[in-house]
N, C-alpha and C positions, 0 to 999 in steps of 0.2 A: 504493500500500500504506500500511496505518497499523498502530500499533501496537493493542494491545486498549485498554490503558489510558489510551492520548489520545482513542480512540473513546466512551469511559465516565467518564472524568472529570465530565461532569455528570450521572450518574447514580447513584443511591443502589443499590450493590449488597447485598443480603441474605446471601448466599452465594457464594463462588468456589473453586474448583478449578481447578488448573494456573497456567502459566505467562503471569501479563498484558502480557509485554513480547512477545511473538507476534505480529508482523503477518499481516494478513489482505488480501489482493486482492479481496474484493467484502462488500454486505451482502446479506443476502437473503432473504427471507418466505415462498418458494414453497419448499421442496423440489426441485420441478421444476428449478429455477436454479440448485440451486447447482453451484460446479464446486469441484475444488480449490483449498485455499488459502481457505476461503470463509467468515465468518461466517453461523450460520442464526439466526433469531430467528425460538422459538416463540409464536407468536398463539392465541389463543383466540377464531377468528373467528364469522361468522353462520353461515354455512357449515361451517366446520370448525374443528377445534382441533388447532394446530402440532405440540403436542407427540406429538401419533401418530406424527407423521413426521420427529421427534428421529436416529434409527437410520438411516432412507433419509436424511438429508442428511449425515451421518457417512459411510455409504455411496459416497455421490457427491463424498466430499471437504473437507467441512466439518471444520473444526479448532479451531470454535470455537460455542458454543452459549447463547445468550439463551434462558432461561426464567422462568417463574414458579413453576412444581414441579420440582423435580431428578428427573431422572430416578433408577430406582432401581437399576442397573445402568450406572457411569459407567465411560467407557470410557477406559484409559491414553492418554495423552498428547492428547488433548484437552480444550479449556478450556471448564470446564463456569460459568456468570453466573445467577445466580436474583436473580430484580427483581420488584418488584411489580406494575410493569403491562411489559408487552413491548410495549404500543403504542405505549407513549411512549418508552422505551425506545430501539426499534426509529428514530423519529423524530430523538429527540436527538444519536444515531448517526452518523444519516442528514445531519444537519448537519454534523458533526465531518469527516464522509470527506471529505465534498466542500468545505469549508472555507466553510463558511457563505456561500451564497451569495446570498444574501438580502441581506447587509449591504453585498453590492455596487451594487446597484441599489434604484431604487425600486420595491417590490411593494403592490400595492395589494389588498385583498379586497374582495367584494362579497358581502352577503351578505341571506336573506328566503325568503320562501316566492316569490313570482314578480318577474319581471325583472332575476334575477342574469344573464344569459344577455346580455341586450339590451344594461345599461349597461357590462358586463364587455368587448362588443366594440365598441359606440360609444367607449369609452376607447380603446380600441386603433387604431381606425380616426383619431380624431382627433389623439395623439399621434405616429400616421404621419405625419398629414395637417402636423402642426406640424416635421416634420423630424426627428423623432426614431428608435430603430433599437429598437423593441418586441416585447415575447414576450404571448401570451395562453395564457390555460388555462382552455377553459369545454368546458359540457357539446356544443357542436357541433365543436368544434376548439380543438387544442392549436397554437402556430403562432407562427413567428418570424419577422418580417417576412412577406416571403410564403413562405415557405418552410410548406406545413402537416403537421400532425401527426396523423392520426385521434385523438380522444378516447375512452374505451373508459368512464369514471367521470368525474361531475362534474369530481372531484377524484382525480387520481394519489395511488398511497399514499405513502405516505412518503419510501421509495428513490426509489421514480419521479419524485418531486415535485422533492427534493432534486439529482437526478442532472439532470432537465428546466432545471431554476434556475440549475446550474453553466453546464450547455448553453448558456442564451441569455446568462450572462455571457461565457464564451467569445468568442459571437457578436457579443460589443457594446450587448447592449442594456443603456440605462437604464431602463428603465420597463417593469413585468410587471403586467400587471390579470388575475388569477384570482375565477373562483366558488370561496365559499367555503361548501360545502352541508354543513348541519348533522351528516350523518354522517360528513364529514370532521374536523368541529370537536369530533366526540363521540372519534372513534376516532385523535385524536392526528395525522393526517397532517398537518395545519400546525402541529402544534406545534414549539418551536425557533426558527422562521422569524420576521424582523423584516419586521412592516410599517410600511410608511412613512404607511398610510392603511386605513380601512375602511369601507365604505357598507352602510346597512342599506335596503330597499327599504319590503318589508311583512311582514306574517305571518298567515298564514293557517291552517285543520286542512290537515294536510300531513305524511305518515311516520308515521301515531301507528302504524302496522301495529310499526313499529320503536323509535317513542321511548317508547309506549304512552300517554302521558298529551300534552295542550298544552300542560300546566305544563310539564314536561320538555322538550317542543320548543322552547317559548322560552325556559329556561335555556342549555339549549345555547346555540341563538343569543344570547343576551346575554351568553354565558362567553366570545367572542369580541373581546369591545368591555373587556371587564376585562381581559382581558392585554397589552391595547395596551401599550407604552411613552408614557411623558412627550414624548415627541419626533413622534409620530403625532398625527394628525388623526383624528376619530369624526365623521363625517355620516349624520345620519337622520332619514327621514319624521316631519317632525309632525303631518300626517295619518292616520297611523297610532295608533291608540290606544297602541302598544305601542312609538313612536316614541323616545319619551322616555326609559320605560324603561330600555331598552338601551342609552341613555348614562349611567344613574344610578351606574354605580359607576366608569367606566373615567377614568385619570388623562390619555389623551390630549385635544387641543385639540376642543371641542365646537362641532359647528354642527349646523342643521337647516335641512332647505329643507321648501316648502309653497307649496300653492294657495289653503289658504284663509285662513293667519292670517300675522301678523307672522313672517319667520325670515331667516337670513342670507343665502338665495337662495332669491328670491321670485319666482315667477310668478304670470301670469293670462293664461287661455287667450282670445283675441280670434274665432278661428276656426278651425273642426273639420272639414276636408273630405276627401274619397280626396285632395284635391292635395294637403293636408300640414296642421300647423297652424300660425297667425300666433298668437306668444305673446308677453307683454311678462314680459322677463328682467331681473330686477333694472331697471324701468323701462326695458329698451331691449327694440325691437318689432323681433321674427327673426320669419322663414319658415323652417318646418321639414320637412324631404320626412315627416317619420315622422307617423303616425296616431293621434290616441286620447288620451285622459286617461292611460289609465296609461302613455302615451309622454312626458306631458309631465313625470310625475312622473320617467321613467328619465330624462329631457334636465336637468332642473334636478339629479339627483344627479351625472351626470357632468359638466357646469359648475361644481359645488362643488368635487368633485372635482380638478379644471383650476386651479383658482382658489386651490384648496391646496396642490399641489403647483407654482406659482407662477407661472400661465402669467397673461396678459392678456386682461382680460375682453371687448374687440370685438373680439381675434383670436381669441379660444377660440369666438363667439356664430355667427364667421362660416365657421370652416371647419366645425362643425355642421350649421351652415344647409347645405352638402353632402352632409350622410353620411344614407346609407340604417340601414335596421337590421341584424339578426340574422335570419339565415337560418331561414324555418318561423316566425316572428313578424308576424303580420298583414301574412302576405306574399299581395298579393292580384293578381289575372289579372282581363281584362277580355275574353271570348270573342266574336267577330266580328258574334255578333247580339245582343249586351248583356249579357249574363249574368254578374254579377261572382261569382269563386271568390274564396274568402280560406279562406289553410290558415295554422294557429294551434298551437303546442304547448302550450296552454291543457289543462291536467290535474287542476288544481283546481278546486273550485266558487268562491271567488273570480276564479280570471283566469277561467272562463268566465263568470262574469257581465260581469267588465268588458268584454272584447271584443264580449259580443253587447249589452252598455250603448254600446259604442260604434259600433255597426254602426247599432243603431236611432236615435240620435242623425244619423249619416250618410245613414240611406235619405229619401226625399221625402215618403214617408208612403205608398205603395198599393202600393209594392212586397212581395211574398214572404221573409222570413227563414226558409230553411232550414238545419237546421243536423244533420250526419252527428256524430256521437261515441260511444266507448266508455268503457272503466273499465278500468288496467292488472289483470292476473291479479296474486295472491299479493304484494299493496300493499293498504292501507288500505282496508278493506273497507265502513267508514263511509261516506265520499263516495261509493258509487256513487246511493244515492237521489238525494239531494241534487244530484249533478249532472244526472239526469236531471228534475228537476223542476225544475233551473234551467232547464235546456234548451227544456223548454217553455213556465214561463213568460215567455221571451224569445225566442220563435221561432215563427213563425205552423206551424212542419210540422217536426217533428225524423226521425230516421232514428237508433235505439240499434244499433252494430252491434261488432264486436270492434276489438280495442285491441288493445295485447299480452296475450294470455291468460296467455302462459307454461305453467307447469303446469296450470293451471285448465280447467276447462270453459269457452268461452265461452256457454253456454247459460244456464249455471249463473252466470255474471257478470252477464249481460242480467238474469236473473231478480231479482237482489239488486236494479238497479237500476230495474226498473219497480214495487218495493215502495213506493219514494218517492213514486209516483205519486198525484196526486190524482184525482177523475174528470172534473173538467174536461182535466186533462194527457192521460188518457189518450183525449180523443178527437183527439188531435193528432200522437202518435206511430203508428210500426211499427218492426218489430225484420226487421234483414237481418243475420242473423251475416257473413256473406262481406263483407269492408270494401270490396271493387274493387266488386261488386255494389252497395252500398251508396250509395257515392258517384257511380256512372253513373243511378240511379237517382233521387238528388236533383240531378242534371244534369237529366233524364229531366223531372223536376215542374216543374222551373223555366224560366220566361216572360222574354223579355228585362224589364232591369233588376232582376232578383231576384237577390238573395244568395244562398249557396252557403258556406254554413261547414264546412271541414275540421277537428275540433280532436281534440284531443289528442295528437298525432303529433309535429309542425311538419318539423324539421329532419329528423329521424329517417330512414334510408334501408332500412329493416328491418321483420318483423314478426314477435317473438319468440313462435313456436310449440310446444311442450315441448323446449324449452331447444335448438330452432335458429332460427336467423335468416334468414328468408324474405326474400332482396330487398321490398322494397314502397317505394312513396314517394308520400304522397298526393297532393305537388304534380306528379306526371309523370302518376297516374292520373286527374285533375283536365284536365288538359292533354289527355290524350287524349279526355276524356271532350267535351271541350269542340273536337274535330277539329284539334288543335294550333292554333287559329291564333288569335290573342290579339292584340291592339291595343291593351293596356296592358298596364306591370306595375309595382309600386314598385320593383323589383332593378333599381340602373342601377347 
């Protein structure tokens, strides 16, 4: 339990009503949740706006109430808090309950348009690998030691996040590497929170369904790297045009890695094979099980990372040289008469370039690139062209077929995306809305030694149909499609 006014102490209140020395036993955003004894904090979400459901959380118990509008009908003996933003709010809170838990351990962000995913649990898995007792939070799993978590959002909101951080202090751990996705960084759920570190990947058109502009998508992300602390580390791509950037205002310690120019963790890639790649790291030459240019790019942020947080550079080079990746990232099968699957959670027209940039760098030259993809429903409706014309032009036979539609027609998705089409593209595609059809089908075309791309999905064990969730999983339908029986895989 906490009082109201140690809960709010870093927050600028507009308005109060009632009595601030009230403890409360919980905080809470849904309605649904709350119980007696409860703080509600109304939101004015995507979805919905909290303050509808002011009355049902009083109802259920609530004795204390975060807004932005006062209601106009306040009810006795309830404490009525009007704040500017409830998100932050709600956030700043959120630290206070649980006693800042962030300042207990090291948390790291990671943050871009693709490979938050990859270096967020290569950190995890490496800081295992060095003895350490670690918590992750990414968009495949939330998870402490091995103990896992299903992940439901990139990023837990703010309770969640808050209450999650206590958990793995609890637990022991020093060291937490979470994704930190731009609508989390918009909508305040990391705010409050001390990090110890922050990695920027890349950036890419990515949510503008949400952010509305790019300008605004990399605001955001670069409003990130500004609130660092003096005592944090900022690492980011200099490859990245927009690498730089995103260090230009933040007071924490700056470093950048790169493949093609001078930086403080420097690679160059020697060899690009399915067996992994041989890179020279800061002049010293690893073997790496992971695949791909943009692998080498996620390998060198989390050796900076390592390197920061103050581990040693030929013990950080060499338990790497172990670790696989992230689950649905250029996770590839090798089916008994040759035929290589590779499922990818490639959802933007950058990572699907890169992957099938890396596929065609990998094949021998006469082999087939086929490659199955859709376009999420009621998300960013710009990239569906442009992915499909990526797709063809780096795929000798594409297959447009459904993704999550969600609300949407998938018909009606297919069609935005065959718009991008040139007439060369379109003599290379077909559209199979049904995704299991889809992918037995580009099983179906393919000749030993051809590729077989899965993308957009990766990890994902679902297929969000008007707002239910279909079992699917492309790597099992892959697997079947392929008679089970496989004689490689990079998952060791």
């Amino acid at each position: 339990m906490k009082r109201i006014q140690e809960l709010t102490k870093s927050i600028k209140i507009k308005q109060s009503v009632g009595d601030l020395s009230s403890s409360v036993v919980a905080i809470e955003i849904d309605s649904r949740k709350v119980t007696v004894g409860s703080l509600f904090v109304a939101i004015n979400g995507v979805q919905s706006d909290g303050h509808l459901f002011i009355n049902k959380a009083i109802n259920a118990g609530a004795i204390a109430i975060v807004c932005e509008t006062m209601p106009d009908e306040l009810i006795s003996g309830v404490v009525y808090l009007q704040v500017n933003n409830s998100q932050e709010a709600a956030a700043l809170m959120a630290v206070e309950f649980y006693n800042h838990p962030s300042q207990k351990l090291a948390l790291v962000g990671v943050t871009g348009t693709n490979g938050k995913t990859t270096i967020a649990t290569i950190l995890f898995k490496l800081f295992r690998q060095l003895g350490y007792t670690c918590g992750l939070i990414s968009t495949v799993q939330n998870q402490i030691n091995d103990t896992i978590i299903p992940a439901t959002h990139t990023t837990p909101d703010a309770i969640q996040l808050n209450a999650l951080l206590n958990t793995m202090v609890n637990e022991g751990c020093t060291h937490v590497f979470m994704e930190c996705s731009s609508h989390a960084i918009h909508q305040h759920r990391i705010t409050g929170l001390n990090f110890a570190g922050a990695l920027f990947s890349n950036i890419t058109h990515d949510h503008l369904d949400y952010h509305k502009t790019f300008e605004e998508y990399i605001r955001v992300k670069k409003s990130f790297f500004d609130q660092l602390p003096a005592t944090a580390f900022a690492i980011s791509n200099a490859d990245d045009k927009r690498g730089e950037v995103m260090l230009q205002n933040t007071i924490a310690k700056k470093y950048l890695y790169s493949l093609k120019t001078i930086a403080a963790f420097k690679g160059k890639i020697l060899e690009n094979a399915l067996t992994g790649l041989i890179m020279l790291v800061n002049e010293q030459e690893v073997h790496f099980r992971l695949i791909g240019e943009f692998n080498a790019y996620n390998l060198l942020a989390v050796y900076g990372a390592a390197i920061c947080l103050g581990e040693e550079s030929h013990i950080v080079l060499t338990a790497l040289s172990l670790l696989s990746g992230a689950e649905g990232r250029f996770d590839y099968i090798i089916s008994n008469n040759g035929i290589i699957g590779i499922v990818d959670y490639a959802h933007t027209p950058d990572a699907l370039e890169n992957v099938l940039a890396t596929i065609k760098k990998l094949r021998k030259g006469h082999e087939q690139i086929i490659t199955v993809v859709g376009c999420g429903g009621d998300r960013d409706k710009t990239k569906r062209p442009i992915m499909a014309q990526s797709a063809c032009d780096l795929s000798d036979r594409v297959i447009l077929t459904s993704d999550n539609p969600r609300t949407e027609d998938p018909t009606a998705i297919l069609g935005d995306m065959e718009t991008g089409l040139t007439s060369a593209a379109k003599r290379k595609y077909i559209t199979i809305v049904d995704r299991k059809e889809a992918i037995i089908a580009a099983v179906n075309f393919a000749k030993a030694e051809d590729i077989v791309l899965v993308a957009g999905k990766g990890h994902e064990k679902y297929q969000d149909i008007n707002g239910v969730k279909y079992p699917f999983d492309d790597k099992q339908v892959l697997l079947e499609a392929f008679g089970k029986i496989i004689i490689n895989s990079n998952k060791q």
